[in-house]
C-alpha positions as a Markdown table, in Angstrom:
| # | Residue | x | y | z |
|---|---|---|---|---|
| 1 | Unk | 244.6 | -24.1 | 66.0 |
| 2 | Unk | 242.7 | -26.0 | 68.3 |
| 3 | Unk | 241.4 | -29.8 | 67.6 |
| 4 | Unk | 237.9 | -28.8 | 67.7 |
| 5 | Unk | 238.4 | -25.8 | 64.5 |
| 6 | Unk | 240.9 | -27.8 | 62.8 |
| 7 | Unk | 237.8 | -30.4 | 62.8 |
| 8 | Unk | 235.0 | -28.1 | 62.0 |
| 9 | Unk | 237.4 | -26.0 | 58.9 |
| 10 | Unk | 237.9 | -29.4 | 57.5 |
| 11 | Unk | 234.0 | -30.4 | 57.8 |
| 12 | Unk | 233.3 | -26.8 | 55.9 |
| 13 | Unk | 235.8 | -27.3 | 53.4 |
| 14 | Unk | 234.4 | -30.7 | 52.8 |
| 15 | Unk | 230.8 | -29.2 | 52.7 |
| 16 | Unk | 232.5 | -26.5 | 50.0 |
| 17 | Unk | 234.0 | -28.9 | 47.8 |
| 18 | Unk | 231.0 | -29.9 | 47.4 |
| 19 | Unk | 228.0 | -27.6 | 46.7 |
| 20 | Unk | 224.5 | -28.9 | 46.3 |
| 21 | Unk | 221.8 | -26.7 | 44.6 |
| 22 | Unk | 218.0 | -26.0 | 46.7 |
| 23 | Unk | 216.0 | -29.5 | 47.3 |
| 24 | Unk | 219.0 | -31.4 | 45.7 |
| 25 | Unk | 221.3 | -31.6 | 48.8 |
| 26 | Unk | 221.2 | -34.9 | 49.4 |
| 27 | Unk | 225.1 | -35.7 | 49.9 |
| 28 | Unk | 225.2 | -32.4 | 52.3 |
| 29 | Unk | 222.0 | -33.9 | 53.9 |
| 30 | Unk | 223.6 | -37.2 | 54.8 |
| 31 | Unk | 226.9 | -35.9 | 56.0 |
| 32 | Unk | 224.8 | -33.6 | 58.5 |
| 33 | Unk | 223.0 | -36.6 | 59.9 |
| 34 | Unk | 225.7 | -38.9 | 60.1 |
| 35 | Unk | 227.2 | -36.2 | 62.1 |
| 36 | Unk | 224.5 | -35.8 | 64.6 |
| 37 | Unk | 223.7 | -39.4 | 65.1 |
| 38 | Unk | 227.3 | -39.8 | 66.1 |
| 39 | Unk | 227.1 | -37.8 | 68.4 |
| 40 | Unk | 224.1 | -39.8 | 69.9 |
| 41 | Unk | 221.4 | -36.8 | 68.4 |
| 42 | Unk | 217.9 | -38.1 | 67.7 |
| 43 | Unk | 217.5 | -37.3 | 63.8 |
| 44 | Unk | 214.8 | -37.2 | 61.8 |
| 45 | Unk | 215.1 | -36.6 | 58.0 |
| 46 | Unk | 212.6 | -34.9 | 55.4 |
| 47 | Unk | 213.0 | -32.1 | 52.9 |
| 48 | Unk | 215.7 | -31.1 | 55.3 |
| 49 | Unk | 217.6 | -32.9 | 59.1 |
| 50 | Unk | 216.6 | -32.2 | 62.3 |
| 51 | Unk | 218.5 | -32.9 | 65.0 |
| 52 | Unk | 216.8 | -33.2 | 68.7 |
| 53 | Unk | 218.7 | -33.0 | 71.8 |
| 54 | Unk | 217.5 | -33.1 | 75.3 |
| 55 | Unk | 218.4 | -32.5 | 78.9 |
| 56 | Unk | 217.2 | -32.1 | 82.0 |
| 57 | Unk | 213.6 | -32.3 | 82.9 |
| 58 | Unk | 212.8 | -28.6 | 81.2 |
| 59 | Unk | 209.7 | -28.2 | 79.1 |
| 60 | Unk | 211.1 | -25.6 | 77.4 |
| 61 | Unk | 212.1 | -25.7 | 74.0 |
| 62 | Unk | 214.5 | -23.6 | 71.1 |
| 63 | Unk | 215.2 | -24.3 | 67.6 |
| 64 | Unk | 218.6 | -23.2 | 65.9 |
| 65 | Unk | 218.6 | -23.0 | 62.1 |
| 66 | Unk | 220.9 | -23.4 | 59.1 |
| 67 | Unk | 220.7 | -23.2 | 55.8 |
| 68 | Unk | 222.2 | -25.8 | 53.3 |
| 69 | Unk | 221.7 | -25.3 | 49.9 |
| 70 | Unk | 224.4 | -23.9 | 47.3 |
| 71 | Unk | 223.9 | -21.1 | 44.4 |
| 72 | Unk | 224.2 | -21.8 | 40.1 |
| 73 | Unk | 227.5 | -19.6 | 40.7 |
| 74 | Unk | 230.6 | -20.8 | 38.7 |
| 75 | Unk | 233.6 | -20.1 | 41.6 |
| 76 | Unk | 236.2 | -18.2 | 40.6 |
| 77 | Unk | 238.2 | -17.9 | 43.9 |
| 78 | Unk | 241.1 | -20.5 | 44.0 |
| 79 | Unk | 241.6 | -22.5 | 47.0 |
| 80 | Unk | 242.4 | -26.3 | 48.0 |
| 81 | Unk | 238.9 | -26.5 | 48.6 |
| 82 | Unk | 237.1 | -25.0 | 45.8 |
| 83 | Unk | 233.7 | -25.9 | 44.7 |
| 84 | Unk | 234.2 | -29.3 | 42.2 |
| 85 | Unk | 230.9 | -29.1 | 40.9 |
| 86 | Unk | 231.0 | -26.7 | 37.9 |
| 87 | Unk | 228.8 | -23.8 | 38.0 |
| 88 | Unk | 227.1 | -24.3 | 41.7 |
| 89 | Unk | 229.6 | -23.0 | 44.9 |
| 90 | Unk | 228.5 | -22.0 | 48.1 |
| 91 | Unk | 228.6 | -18.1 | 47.6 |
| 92 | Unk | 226.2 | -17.2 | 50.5 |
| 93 | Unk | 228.3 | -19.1 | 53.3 |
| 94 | Unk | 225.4 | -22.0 | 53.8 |
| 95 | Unk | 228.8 | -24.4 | 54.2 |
| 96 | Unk | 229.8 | -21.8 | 57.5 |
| 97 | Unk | 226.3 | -21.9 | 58.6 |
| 98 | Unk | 225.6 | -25.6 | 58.2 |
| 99 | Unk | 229.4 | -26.5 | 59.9 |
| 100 | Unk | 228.6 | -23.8 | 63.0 |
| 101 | Unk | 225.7 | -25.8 | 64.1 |
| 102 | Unk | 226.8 | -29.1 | 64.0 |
| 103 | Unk | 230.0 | -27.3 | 65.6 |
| 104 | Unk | 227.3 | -26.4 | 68.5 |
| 105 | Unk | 225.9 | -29.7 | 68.3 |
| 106 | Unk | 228.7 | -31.3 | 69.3 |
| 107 | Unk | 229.5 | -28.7 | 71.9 |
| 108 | Unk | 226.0 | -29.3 | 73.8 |
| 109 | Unk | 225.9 | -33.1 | 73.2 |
| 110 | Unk | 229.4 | -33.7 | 74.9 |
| 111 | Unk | 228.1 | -31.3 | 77.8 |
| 112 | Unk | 224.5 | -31.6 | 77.7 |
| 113 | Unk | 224.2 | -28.8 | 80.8 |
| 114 | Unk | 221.1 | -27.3 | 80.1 |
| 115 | Unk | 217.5 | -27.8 | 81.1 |
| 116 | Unk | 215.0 | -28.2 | 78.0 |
| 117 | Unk | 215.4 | -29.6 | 74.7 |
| 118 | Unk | 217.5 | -28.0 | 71.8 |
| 119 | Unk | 216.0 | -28.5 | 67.9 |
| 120 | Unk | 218.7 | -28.3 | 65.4 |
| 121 | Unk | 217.4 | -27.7 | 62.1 |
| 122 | Unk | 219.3 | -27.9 | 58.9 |
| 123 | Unk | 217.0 | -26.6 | 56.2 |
| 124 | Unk | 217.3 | -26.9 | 51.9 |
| 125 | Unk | 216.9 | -23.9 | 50.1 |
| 126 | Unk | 216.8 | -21.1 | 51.5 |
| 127 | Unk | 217.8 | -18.9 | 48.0 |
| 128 | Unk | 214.6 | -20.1 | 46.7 |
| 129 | Unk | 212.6 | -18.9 | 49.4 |
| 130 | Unk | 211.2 | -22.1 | 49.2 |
| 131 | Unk | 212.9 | -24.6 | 52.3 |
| 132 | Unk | 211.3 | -23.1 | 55.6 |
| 133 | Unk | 208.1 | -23.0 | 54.2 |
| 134 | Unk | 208.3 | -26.9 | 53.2 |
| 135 | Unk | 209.6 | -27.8 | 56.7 |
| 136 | Unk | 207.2 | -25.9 | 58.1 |
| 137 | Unk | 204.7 | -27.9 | 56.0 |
| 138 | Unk | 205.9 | -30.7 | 56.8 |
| 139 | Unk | 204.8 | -30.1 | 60.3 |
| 140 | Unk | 208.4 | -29.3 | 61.8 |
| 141 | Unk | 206.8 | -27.1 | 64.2 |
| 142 | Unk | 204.1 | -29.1 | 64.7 |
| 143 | Unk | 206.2 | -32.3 | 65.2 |
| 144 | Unk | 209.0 | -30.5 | 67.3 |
| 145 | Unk | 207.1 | -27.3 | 69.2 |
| 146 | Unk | 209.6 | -24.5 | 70.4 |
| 147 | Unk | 209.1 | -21.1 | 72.5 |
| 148 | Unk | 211.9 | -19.7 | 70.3 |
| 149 | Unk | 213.6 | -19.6 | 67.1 |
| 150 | Unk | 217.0 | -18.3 | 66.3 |
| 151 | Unk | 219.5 | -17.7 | 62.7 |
| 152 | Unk | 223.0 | -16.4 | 62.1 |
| 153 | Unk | 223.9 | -15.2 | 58.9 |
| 154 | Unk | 227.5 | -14.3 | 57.7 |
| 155 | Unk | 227.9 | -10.5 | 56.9 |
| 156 | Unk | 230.8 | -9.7 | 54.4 |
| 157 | Unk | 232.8 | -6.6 | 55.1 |
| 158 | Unk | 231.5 | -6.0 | 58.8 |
| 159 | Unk | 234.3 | -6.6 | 61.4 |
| 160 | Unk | 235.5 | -10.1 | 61.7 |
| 161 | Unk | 232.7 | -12.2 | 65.0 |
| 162 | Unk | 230.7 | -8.6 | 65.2 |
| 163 | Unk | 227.4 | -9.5 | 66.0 |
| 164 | Unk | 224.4 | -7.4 | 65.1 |
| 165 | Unk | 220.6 | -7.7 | 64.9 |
| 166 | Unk | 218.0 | -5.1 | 65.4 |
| 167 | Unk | 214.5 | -6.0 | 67.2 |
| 168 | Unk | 211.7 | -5.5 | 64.8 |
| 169 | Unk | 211.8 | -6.1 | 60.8 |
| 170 | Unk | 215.7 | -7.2 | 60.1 |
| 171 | Unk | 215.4 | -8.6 | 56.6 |
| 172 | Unk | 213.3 | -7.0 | 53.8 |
| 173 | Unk | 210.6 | -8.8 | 51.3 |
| 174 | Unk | 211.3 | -9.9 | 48.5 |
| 175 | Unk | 208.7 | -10.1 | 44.9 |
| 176 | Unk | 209.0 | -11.0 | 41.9 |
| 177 | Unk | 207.0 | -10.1 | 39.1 |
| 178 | Unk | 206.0 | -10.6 | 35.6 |
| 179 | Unk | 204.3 | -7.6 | 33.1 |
| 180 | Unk | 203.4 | -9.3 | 29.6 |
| 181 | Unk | 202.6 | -6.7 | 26.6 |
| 182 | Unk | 200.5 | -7.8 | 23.7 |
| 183 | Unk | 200.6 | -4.7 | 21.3 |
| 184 | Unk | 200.8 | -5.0 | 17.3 |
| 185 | Unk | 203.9 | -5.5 | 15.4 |
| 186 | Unk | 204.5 | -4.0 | 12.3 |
| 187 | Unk | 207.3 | -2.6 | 10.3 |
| 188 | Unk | 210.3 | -0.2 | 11.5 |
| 189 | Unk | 209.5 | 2.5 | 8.7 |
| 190 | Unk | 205.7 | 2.4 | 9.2 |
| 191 | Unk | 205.1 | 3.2 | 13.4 |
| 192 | Unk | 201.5 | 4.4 | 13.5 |
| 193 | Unk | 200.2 | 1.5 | 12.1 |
| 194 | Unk | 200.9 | -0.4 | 15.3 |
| 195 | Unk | 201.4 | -0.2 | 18.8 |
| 196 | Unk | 205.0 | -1.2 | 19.3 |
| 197 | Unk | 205.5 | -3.4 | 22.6 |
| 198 | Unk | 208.9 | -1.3 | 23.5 |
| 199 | Unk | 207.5 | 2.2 | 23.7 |
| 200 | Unk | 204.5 | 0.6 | 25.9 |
| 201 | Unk | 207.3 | -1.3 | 28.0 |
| 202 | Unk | 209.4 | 2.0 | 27.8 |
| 203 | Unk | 206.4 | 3.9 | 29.4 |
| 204 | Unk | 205.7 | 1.2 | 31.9 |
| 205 | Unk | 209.5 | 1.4 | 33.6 |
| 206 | Unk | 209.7 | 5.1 | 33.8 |
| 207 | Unk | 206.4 | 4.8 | 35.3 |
| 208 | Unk | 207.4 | 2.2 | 37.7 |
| 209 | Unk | 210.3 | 3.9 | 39.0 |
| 210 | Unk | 207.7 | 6.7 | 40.4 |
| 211 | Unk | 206.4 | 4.5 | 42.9 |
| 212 | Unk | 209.2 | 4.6 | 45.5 |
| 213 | Unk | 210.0 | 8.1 | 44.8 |
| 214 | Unk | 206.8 | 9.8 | 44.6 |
| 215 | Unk | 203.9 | 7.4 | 46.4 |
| 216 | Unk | 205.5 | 6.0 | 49.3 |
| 217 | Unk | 206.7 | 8.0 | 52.4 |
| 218 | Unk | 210.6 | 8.7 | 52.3 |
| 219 | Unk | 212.6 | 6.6 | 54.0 |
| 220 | Unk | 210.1 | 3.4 | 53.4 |
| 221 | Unk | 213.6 | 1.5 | 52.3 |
| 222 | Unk | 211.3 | 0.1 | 49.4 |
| 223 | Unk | 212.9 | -1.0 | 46.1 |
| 224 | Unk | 211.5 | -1.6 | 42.6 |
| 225 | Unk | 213.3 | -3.1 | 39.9 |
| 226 | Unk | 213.5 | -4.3 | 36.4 |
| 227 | Unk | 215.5 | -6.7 | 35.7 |
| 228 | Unk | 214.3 | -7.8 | 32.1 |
| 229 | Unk | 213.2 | -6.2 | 29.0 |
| 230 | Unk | 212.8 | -9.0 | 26.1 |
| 231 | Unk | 210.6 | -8.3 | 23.0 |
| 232 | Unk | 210.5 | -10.4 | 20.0 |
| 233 | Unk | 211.1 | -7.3 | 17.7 |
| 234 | Unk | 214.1 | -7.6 | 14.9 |
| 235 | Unk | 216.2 | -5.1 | 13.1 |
| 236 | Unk | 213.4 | -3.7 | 11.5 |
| 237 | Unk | 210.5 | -4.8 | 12.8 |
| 238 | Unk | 208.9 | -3.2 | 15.6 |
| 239 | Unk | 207.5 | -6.0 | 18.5 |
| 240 | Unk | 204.1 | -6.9 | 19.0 |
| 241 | Unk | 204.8 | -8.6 | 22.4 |
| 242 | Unk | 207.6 | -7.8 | 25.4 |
| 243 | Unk | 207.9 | -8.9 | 29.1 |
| 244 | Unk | 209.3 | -6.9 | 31.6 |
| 245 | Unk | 210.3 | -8.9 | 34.6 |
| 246 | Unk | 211.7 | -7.7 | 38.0 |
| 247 | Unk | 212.1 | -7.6 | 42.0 |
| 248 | Unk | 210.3 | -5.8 | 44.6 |
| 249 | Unk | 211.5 | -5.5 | 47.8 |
| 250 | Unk | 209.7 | -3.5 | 51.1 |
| 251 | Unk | 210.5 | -3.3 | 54.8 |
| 252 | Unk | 206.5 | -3.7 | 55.7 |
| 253 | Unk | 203.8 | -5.7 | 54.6 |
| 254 | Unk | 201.8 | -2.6 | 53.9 |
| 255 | Unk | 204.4 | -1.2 | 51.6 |
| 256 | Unk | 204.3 | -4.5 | 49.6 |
| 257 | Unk | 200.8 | -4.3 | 49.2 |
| 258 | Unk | 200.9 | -0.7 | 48.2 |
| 259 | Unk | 203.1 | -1.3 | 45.6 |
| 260 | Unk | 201.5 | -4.2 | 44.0 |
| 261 | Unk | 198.6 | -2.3 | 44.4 |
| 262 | Unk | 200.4 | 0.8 | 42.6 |
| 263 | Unk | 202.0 | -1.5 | 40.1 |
| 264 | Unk | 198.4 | -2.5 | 38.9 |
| 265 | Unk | 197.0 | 1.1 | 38.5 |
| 266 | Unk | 199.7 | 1.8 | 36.0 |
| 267 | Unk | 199.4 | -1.2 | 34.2 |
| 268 | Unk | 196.1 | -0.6 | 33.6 |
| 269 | Unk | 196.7 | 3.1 | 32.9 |
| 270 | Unk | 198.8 | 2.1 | 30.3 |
| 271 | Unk | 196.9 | -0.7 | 28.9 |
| 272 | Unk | 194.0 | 1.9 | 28.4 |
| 273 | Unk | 196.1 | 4.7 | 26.8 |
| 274 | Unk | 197.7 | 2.4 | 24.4 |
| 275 | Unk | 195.1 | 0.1 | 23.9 |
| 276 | Unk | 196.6 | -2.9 | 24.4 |
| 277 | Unk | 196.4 | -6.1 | 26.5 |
| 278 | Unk | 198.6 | -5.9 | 29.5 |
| 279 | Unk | 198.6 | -8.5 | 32.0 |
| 280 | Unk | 200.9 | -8.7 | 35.4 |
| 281 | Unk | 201.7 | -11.3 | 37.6 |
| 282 | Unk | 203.2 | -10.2 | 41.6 |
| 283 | Unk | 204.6 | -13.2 | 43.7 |
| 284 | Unk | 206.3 | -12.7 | 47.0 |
| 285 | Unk | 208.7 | -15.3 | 47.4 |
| 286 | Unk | 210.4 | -13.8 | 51.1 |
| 287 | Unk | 208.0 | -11.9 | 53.6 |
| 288 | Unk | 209.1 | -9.8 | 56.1 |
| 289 | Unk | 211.5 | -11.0 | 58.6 |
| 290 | Unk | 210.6 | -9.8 | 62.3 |
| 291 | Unk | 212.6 | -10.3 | 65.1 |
| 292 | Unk | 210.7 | -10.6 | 68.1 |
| 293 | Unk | 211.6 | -8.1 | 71.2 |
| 294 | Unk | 212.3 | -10.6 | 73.7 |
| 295 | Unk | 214.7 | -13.4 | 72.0 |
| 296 | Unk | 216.6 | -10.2 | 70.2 |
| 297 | Unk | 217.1 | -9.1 | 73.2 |
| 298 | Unk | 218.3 | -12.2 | 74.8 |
| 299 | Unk | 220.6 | -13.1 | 71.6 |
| 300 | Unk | 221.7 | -9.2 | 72.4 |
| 301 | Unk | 222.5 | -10.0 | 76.2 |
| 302 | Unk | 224.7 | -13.5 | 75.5 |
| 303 | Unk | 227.0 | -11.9 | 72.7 |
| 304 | Unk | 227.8 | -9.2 | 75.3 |
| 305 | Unk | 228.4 | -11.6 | 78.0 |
| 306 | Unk | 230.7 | -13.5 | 76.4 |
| 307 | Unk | 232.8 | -10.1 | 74.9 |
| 308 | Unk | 231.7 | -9.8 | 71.5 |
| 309 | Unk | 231.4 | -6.5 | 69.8 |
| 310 | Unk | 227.7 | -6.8 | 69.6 |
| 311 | Unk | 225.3 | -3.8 | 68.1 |
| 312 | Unk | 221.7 | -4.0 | 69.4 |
| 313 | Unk | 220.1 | -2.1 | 66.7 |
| 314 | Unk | 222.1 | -2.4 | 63.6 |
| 315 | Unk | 219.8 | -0.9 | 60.4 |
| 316 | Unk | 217.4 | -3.4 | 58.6 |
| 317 | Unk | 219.2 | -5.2 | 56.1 |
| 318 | Unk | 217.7 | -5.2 | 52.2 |
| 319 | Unk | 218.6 | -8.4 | 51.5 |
| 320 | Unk | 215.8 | -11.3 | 52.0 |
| 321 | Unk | 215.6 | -14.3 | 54.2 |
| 322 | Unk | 213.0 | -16.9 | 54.5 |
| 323 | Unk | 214.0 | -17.8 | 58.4 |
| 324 | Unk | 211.0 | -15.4 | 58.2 |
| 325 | Unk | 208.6 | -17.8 | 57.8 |
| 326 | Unk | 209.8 | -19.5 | 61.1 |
| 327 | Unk | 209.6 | -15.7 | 62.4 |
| 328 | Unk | 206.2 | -15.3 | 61.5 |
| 329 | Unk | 205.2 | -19.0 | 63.2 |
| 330 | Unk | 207.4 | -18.7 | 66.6 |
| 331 | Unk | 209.5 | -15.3 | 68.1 |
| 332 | Unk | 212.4 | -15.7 | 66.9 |
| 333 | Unk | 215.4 | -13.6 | 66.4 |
| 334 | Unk | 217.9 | -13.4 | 63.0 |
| 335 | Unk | 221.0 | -12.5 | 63.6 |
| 336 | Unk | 224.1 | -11.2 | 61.8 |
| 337 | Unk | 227.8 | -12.2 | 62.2 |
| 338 | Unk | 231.0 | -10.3 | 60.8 |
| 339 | Unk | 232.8 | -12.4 | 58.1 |
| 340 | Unk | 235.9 | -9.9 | 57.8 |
| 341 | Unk | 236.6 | -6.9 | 56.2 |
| 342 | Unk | 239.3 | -8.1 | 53.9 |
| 343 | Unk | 240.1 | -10.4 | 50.8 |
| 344 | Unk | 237.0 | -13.0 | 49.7 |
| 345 | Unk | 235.8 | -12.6 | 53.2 |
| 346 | Unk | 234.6 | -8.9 | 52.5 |
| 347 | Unk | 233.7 | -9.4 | 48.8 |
| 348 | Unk | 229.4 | -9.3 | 48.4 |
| 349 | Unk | 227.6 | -12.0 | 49.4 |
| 350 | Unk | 226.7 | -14.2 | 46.1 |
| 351 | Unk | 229.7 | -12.9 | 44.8 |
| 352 | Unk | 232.2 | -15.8 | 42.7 |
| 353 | Unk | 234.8 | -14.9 | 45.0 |
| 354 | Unk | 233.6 | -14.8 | 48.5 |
| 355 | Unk | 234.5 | -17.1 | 51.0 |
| 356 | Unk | 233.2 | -17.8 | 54.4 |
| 357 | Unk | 235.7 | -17.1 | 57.0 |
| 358 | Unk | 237.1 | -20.7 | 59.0 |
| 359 | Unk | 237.5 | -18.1 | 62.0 |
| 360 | Unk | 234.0 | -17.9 | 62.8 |
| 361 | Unk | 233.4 | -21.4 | 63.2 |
| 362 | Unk | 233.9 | -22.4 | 66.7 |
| 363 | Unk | 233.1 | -18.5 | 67.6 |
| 364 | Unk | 230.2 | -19.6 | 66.2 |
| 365 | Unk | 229.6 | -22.7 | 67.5 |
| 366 | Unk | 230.0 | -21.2 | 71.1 |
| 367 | Unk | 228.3 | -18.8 | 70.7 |
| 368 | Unk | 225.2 | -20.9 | 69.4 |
| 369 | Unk | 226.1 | -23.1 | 73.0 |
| 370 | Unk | 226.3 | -19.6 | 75.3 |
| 371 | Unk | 223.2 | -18.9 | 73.7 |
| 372 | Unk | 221.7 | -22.6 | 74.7 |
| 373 | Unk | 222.5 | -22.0 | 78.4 |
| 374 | Unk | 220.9 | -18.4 | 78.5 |
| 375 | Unk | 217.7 | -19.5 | 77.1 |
| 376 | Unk | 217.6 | -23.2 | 78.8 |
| 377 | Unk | 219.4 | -23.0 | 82.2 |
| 378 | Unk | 220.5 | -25.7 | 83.9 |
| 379 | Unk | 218.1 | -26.2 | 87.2 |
């Protein structure tokens, strides 16, 4: 093992040990900018560090993302390096992520040979859907303005440093919403003097489930869950009131709208034929992630260059990210990086006993530097 990945395994294991849940990672916060100042990086802290490095006399500019935060995930895998915080572990890989770029960091600071400036950005929760957007309020982009933006995300189960990214929408939306039932409770023997809040929640989730399958074209990749059912019925008493809660996700913005669209009309409906109050709340926590043609190509071109077993046009994944937000401000391009098909490496992302793989992180972290060149060569 090389001095530079015995290094970086040690700084993710750390990181691991050590999981911080989304706008809480303050000790993962300060380890990243301790990091990047010694490595003579300009830093500036907010809701998350960004790390500036220039060289040369380029006006050009790129920003390279990770992710930070942790999940409320009790670990269950058994290493020297397992999570000592009880119930939050890093069961998405943000440890790999975060310890890849500063990896790359310290690649391109020791050997600055590039023309431009490169804008390191390690962001807070991502899981939430919530820490791109408050960077970006911030002003990030404003503060630091880039030509491109770029992400790698771990993929469980896909060959161990395959790389694949599609050009067009990668990542999928994600929704969450809220259907409150007011009926009138009443007692088990006697039905018909009520309107029980289970048969009108019954109704409304077989109806649901005809969105995708009947009113969207095949093939549309949406998704409608429900997740929840509670009422506040009893052994034998029928429920006045229920929630039904659940997840949406769709592969184009006009999907999402059709469905919340849908998802109203037979709310209503059903609010009119049992005559009852129904109300429904629709939030979309994760738009759309779209990688733009040119930097997806480009990411395409330097994995191949350097002999990675690249796909160019893997399928959209289902999962959500909110680099998308960053997507939708500046092209950018997310891409997705084999974590193993064996052991914890393969097990599902979010999973309490998936790991991150140590082998990616100086593959990683070169490739983030090959990519550097590419995009800001040296004059």
């Amino acid at each position: 093992m090389s001095a530079f990945q015995e290094n970086l395994t040690q700084l993710r294991h750390d990181i691991h040990r050590n999981p911080e849940l989304g706008f809480q990672e303050k000790r993962t916060k300060a380890l990243v900018s301790a990091h990047l100042k010694e490595l003579g990086i300009e830093v500036h802290e907010g809701a998350g560090v960004v790390g500036v490095l220039k060289a040369g006399s380029g006006n050009r500019a790129i920003l390279l993302r990770a992710d930070m935060d942790a999940l409320p995930i009790n670990e269950t895998s058994i290493h020297d390096y397992s999570s000592k915080t009880p119930g939050v572990m890093h069961a998405c890989g943000h440890d790999g992520h975060t310890t890849m770029l500063l990896g790359a960091a310290e690649l391109l600071a020791k050997q600055p040979d590039f023309d431009g400036t490169v804008v390191f950005l390690f962001q807070p929760n991502e899981e939430h859907g919530l820490g791109a957007q408050a960077m970006i309020n911030e002003g990030v982009l404003d503060d630091f303005p880039v030509q491109e933006v770029y992400a790698i995300h771990n993929l469980p189960g896909a060959p161990l440093g395959q790389l694949s990214t599609r050009p067009g929408q990668i990542c999928a939306s994600e929704s969450l919403f809220e259907i409150s039932i007011v009926g009138q409770g009443g007692h088990a023997s006697m039905p018909h003097v009520g309107v029980d809040a289970i048969t009108v929640g019954a109704e409304l989730i077989c109806s649901l489930q005809t969105i995708v399958s009947r009113k969207l074209a095949p093939g549309a990749g949406a998704v409608v869950s429900v997740t929840e059912f509670k009422t506040d019925g009893q052994r034998n008493v029928l429920p006045g009131c229920a929630t039904l809660k659940g997840d949406v996700r769709a592969r184009q913005p006009a999907d999402r709208d059709a469905i919340r669209r849908l998802m109203q009309q037979i709310v209503d409906g059903v609010a009119a034929t049992h005559q009852v109050q129904i109300d429904m709340i629709f939030n979309t926590e994760f738009i759309e992630t779209i990688n733009a043609e040119a930097p997806t190509l480009a990411a395409v071109e330097v994995g191949q260059a350097i002999g990675m077993d690249t796909i160019a046009n893997r399928p959209a994944m289902s999962f959500s990210e909110d680099f998308a937000h960053f997507c939708a401000a500046v092209p950018g391009c997310f891409l997705l990086l084999g974590n193993g098909e064996s052991g914890s490496h393969a097990q599902p992302l979010h999973a309490s006993d998936y790991d991150f793989n140590d082998e990616l992180l100086s593959l990683g972290a070169k490739y983030w530097e090959n990519l550097v060149h590419a995009r800001l060569p040296a004059r």
